[in-house]
Phi, psi and omega in degrees: 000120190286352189248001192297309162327330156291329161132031184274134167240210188265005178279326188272354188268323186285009165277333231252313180282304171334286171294351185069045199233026207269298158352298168296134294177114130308102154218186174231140177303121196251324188223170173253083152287169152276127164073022178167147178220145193309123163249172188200115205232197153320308170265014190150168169270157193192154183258103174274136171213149180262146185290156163340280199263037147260323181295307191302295168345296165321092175297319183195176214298343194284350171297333192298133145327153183209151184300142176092351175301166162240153179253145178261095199243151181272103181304153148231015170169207173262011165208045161228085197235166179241143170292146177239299209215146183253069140020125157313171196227123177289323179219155187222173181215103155243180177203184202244111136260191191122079190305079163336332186256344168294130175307143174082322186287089173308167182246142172243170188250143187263165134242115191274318165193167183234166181057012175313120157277324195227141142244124204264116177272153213219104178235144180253184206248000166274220187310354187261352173330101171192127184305309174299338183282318186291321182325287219308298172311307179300309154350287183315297198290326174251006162296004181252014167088022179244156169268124166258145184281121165266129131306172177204093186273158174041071189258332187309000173228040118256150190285149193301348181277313194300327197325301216304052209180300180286356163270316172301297169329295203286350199278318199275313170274335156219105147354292201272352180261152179280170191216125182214095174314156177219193165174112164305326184300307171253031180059339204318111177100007212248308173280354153295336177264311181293000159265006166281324180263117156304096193323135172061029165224148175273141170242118181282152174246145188200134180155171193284155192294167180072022180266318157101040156286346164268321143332308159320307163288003191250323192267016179237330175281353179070030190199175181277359193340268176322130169243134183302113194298188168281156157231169175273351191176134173336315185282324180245176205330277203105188182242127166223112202271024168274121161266347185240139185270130202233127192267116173224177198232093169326154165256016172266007183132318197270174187254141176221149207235128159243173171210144168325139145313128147245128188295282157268119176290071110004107197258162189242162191320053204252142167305326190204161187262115197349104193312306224283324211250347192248035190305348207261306190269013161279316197297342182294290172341304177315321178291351188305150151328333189206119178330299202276048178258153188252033181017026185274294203242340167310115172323116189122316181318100189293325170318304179299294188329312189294309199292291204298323174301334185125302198314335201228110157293154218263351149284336176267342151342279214285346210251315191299310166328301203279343183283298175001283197286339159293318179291001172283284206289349163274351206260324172285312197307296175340283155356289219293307196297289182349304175298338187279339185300295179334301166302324185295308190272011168274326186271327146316016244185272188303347198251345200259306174286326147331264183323312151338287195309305178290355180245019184053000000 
């Protein structure tokens, strides 16, 4: 397979046989425009655009090409090609954006990146520091079928007793992930992550601006590629100028995804809050009193039992609710649309047999 360094297996060539589509030119989406996007094949880089009737076509944003699809593409010369068709997607990273509480303002759904093998949640160890924030994020990644990775950025500007103390935390609320400190300043931790990235696999980077994921990625790329804003000082947030999400290529092999701060972790339309990261209070959950139990208030509630003994830490409780009730309150919004489609296509139904009537 000529694309396998892009991160092409065999879930994208048997669609490719499947569809009969072996005639046609395969690449992956590497960037993001308004109205266009970067692909990258074997042979080069190429400026892509979807036809009118992928944009008609199209229900909602997650139908667009997104950084990491592979694409089915028409070449028109060596740096111009049309998108025809967007490849299933093994895994996907979306989120919920929107102020839910501004009158008229919907909340939307983002696509952050697709076809993701690791997604590296990336936190530094200064004022951004929050645990409910990785819940979140871990949430986001794997209900889209990614593993996530905690970074621990910028240790260098804490003593080795608070790292330890913040490392013992991240040990006690998720167990199973892996966690790999860093610092661009002194390098520290820097050949744990580049042996960490596989040949041919993707990694997405994710976390709030100032966190120093493009930094990371510039020390992994051995060059300035990315550019960084100024900042006033080390420690704080700063100025960070990636607005666009961008695809680069290692030279051990690996793939790497940077992306814009994301300001708010938004959970998206999931049945349930990611079964596989909140495993410890579903197995408390088997024990409940009552199948439906929602575990706030109910007599019986092995969760609750759990929480008051000690056994179910009571931040990661409290963190499991609010996700709970967002994916609640997005799962009604959806409901509500549905019922206006419905009312839409009833009136259009009636506007239509009107018009019949009056013209016989």
């Amino acid at each position: 397979m000529p694309l396998k360094p892009l991160g092409y297996n065999s879930f994208f060539e048997e669609q490719i046989k499947q569809l009969e589509l072996t005639d046609f030119d395969v690449a992956r989406v590497i960037s993001e425009y308004k109205g266009a996007y970067k692909i990258k094949d074997e042979k080069g880089e190429y400026l892509a655009k979807i036809t009118g009737k992928q944009m008609f076509d199209a229900s909602s944003r997650e139908d667009y090409p997104a950084v990491g699809d592979f694409v089915v593409v028409n070449k028109l010369d060596n740096e111009n090609a049309v998108i025809k068709k967007v490849l299933l997607r093994k895994t996907i990273i979306k989120r919920k954006f929107g102020d839910r509480n501004r009158i008229g303002e919907k909340s939307e759904v983002q696509v952050i990146a697709t076809n993701i093998d690791v997604a590296f949640i990336v936190e530094s160890v200064d004022r951004d520091y929050n645990l409910n924030r990785f819940e979140r994020y871990f949430a986001i990644t794997e209900n889209g079928g990614v593993k996530p990775a905690i970074i621990l950025n910028k240790i260098d500007l804490i003593s080795k007793e608070e790292l330890n103390e913040k490392i013992d935390l991240l040990k006690k609320r998720f167990p199973e992930a892996d966690v790999i400190l860093t610092s661009v300043i002194n390098n520290e931790g820097l050949d744990n992550l580049i042996k960490y990235i596989e040949k041919e696999k993707t990694y997405c980077f994710l976390g709030s601006s100032g966190v120093g994921k493009s930094s990371l990625i510039n020390k992994l790329l051995g060059e300035n590629t990315i550019k960084t804003g100024d900042v006033s000082s080390y420690s704080d947030r700063g100025k960070h100028t990636t607005t666009n999400r961008q695809m680069y290529f290692l030279t051990n092999g690996g793939i790497v995804i940077d992306n814009p701060g994301i300001r708010e972790v938004g959970i998206t339309d999931s049945n349930k809050v990611s079964d596989t990261f909140f495993d410890e209070i579903n197995e408390f959950a088997k024990d409940c009193k009552y199948s439906d139990c929602t575990h706030i208030h109910e007599p019986g509630c092995a969760v609750i039992e759990a929480v008051k003994s000690g056994k179910l830490d009571e931040k990661k409780y409290n963190n499991y609710l609010n996700l709970k009730r967002e994916i609640d309150y997005n799962e009604m919004n959806q409901l509500e649309k549905r019922e206006d489609e419905k009312k839409f296509g009833k009136f259009i139904k009636k506007a239509k047999k009107e018009i019949e009537d009056f013209w016989g």
